[in-house]
C-alpha positions as CSV (number, residue, x, y, z in Angstrom):
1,X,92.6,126.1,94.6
2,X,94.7,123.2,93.6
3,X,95.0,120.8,96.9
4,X,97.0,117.8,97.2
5,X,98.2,115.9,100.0
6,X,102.2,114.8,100.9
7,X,102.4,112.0,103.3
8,X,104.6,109.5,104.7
9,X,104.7,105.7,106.5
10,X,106.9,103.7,109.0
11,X,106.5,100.1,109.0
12,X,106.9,97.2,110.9
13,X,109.0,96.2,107.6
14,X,109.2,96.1,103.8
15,X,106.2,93.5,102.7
16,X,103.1,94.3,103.4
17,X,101.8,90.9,101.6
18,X,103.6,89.0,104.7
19,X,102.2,90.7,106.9
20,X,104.2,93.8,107.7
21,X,102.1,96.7,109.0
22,X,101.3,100.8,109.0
23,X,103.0,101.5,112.1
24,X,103.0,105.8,111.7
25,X,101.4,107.9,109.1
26,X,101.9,111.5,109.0
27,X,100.9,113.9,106.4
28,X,100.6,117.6,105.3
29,X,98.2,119.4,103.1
30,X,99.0,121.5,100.2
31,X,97.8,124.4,98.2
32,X,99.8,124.7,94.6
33,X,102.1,122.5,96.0
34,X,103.3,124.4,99.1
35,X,102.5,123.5,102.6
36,X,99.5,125.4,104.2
37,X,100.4,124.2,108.2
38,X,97.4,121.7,108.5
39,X,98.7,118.4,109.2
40,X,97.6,114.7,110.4
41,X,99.7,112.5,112.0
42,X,99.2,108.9,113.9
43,X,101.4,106.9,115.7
44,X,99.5,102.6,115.6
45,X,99.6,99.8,117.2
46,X,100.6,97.4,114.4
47,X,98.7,93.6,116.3
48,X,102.2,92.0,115.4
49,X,106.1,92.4,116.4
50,X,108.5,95.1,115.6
51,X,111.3,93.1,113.5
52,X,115.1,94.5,115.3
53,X,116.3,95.3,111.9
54,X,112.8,97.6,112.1
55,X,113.3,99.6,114.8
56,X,117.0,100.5,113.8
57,X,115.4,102.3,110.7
58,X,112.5,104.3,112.8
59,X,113.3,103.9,116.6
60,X,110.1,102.5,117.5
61,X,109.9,99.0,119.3
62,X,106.6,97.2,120.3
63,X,106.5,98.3,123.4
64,X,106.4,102.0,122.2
65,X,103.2,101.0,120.2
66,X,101.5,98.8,122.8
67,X,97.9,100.6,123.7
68,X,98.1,103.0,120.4
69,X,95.3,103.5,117.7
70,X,94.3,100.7,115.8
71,X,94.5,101.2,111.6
72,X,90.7,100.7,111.7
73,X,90.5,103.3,114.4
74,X,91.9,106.3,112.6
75,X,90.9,105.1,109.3
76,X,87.6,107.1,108.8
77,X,90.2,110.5,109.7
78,X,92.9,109.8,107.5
79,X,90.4,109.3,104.2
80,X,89.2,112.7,105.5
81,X,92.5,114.4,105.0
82,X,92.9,112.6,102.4
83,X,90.1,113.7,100.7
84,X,89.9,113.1,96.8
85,X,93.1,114.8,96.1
86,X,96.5,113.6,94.4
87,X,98.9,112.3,96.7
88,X,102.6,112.8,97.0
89,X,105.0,110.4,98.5
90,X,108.9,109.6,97.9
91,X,108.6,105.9,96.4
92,X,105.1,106.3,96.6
93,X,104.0,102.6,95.5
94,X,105.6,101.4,98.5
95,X,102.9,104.0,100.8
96,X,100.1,102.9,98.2
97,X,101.4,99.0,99.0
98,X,101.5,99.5,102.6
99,X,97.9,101.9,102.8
100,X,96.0,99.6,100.4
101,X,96.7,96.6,101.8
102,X,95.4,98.0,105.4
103,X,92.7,99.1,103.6
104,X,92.1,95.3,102.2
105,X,91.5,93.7,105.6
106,X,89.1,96.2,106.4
107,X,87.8,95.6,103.3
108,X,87.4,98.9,101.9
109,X,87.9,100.1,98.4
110,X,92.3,100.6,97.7
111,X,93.7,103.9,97.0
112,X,93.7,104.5,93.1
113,X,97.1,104.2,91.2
114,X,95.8,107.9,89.2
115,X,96.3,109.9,92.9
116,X,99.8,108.8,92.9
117,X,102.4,111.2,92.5
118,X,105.5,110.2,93.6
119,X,108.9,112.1,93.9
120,X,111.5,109.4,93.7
121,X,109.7,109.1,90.1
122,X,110.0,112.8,89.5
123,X,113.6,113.1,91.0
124,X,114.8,110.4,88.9
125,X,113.8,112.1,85.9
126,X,115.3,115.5,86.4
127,X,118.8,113.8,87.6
128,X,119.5,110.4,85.9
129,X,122.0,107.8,86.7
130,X,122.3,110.3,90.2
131,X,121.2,108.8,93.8
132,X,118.3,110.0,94.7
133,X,116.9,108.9,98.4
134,X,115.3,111.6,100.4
135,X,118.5,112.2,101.7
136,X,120.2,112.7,98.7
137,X,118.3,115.2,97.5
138,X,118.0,117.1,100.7
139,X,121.8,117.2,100.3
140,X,121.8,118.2,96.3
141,X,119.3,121.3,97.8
142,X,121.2,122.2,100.5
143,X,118.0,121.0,103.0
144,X,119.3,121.0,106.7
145,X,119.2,116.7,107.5
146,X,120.7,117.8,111.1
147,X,117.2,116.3,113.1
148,X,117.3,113.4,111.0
149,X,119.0,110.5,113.2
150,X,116.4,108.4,112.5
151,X,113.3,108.0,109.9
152,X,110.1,109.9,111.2
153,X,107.3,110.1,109.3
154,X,106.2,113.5,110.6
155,X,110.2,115.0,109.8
156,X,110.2,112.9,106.3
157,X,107.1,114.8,105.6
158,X,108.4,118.4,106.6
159,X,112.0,117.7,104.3
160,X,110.0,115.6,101.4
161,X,108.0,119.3,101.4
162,X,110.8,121.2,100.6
163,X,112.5,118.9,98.2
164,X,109.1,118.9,96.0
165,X,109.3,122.7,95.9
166,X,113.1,122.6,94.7
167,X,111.5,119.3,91.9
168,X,108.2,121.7,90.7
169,X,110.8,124.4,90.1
170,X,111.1,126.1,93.5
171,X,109.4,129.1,95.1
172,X,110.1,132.1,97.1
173,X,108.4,134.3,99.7
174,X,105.2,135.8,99.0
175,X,105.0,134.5,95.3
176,X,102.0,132.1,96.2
177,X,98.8,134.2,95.9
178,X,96.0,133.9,97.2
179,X,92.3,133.1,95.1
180,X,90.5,136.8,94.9
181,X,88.5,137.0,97.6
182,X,90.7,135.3,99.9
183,X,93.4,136.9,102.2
184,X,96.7,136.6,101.0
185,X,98.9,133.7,102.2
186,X,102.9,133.8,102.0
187,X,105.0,131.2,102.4
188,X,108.4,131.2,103.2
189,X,110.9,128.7,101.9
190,X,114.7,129.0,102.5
191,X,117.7,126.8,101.4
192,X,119.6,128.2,104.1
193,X,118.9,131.1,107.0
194,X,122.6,131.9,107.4
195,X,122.7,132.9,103.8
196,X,123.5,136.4,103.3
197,X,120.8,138.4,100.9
198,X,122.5,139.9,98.1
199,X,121.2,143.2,96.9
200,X,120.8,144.0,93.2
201,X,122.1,147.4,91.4
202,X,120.7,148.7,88.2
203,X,122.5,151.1,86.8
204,X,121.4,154.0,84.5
205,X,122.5,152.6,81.2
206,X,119.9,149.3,82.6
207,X,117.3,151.5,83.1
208,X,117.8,153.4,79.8
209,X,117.9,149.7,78.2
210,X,114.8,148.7,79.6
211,X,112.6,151.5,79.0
212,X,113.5,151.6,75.6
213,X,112.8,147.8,75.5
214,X,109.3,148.5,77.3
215,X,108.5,151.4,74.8
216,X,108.6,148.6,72.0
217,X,105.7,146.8,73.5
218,X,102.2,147.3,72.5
219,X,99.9,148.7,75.5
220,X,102.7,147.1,78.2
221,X,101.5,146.8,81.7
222,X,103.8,148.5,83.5
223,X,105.0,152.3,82.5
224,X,108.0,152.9,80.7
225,X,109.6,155.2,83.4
226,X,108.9,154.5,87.4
């Protein structure tokens, strides 16, 4: 089982080191890099104002976060979920910034820089000189942004999952199997559910082709005629 973790932040701003805050945290768990349903998500109450300019990126104002969770209060749940996995995040040293600095006024040890994997860094790679927000991408892979009015952690998390399946090379139903032993687990992943399935025909020269291609091999896996 390969486990990592995808999560996402809103913040009271873009500094941590003066003295922005973790206002929401959300994240999902994965198994070889697809989403298995198990989730964590907190909305805090950041001790300090919620700039204007702020809340016109997320929607949340301070009254919203008035008698929510405490950082040092959900803390001990989020390392759980965490675990000692790798953790995936779009500009992911600005979530590192953000978690490690919470982490330093509770004084507890900061999130290593090894665990970061980060998708800006990946999408950036595979499409130079191109923009590359979460947006973006959810646009170059055809990723529905219709629910998106305003940055949610819990909604970044859901379309950040589906662009790091199109970045690790995509999947499709049923190819993720499952460790023997294990029931079988099949995910589902979609560009678009109005797209019309298009059904393949081999024809008998194809077939011919192929079994004389499979009769070359040595001990193939698969017969030569079905």
């Amino acid at each position: 089982m390969s486990r990592s973790v995808l999560f996402d932040t809103e913040t009271t701003g873009i500094d941590p080191l003066t003295g922005d805050r973790v206002i929401e945290i959300a994240a999902l768990e994965l198994i070889r890099d697809l989403p298995t349903g198990k989730s964590f998500h907190r909305i805090l109450d950041p001790e300090r104002d919620v700039p204007e300019g702020a809340t016109k990126v997320h929607g949340f104002t301070r009254g919203d976060l008035i008698g929510k969770p405490r950082f040092a209060e959900i803390v001990d749940d989020l390392l759980a979920f965490f675990g000692d996995d790798p953790l995936v995040a779009h500009n992911a040293a600005f979530d590192f910034g953000f978690l490690n600095a919470e982490f330093a006024r509770l004084r507890m040890p900061s999130l290593h820089p090894s665990r970061m994997v980060d998708t800006l860094a990946m999408a950036r790679t595979k499409f130079p000189g191109l923009p590359n927000s979460l947006d973006a991408l959810c646009r170059r892979f055809d990723i529905d942004l219709s629910e998106r009015t305003t940055h949610n952690a819990v909604l970044d998390c859901k379309l950040l999952a589906h662009v790091y399946i199109e970045l690790t090379g995509g999947r499709q139903r049923g190819l993720l199997l499952a460790d023997e032993g294990q029931a079988s687990t099949h995910f589902i992943y979609t560009r678009s559910e109005t797209r019309t399935p298009i059904k393949i025909t081999v024809t008998a020269a194809q077939e011919q082709a192929h079994a004389a291609f499979v009769a070359k091999l040595k001990d193939p896996i698969w017969p030569v005629a079905g």
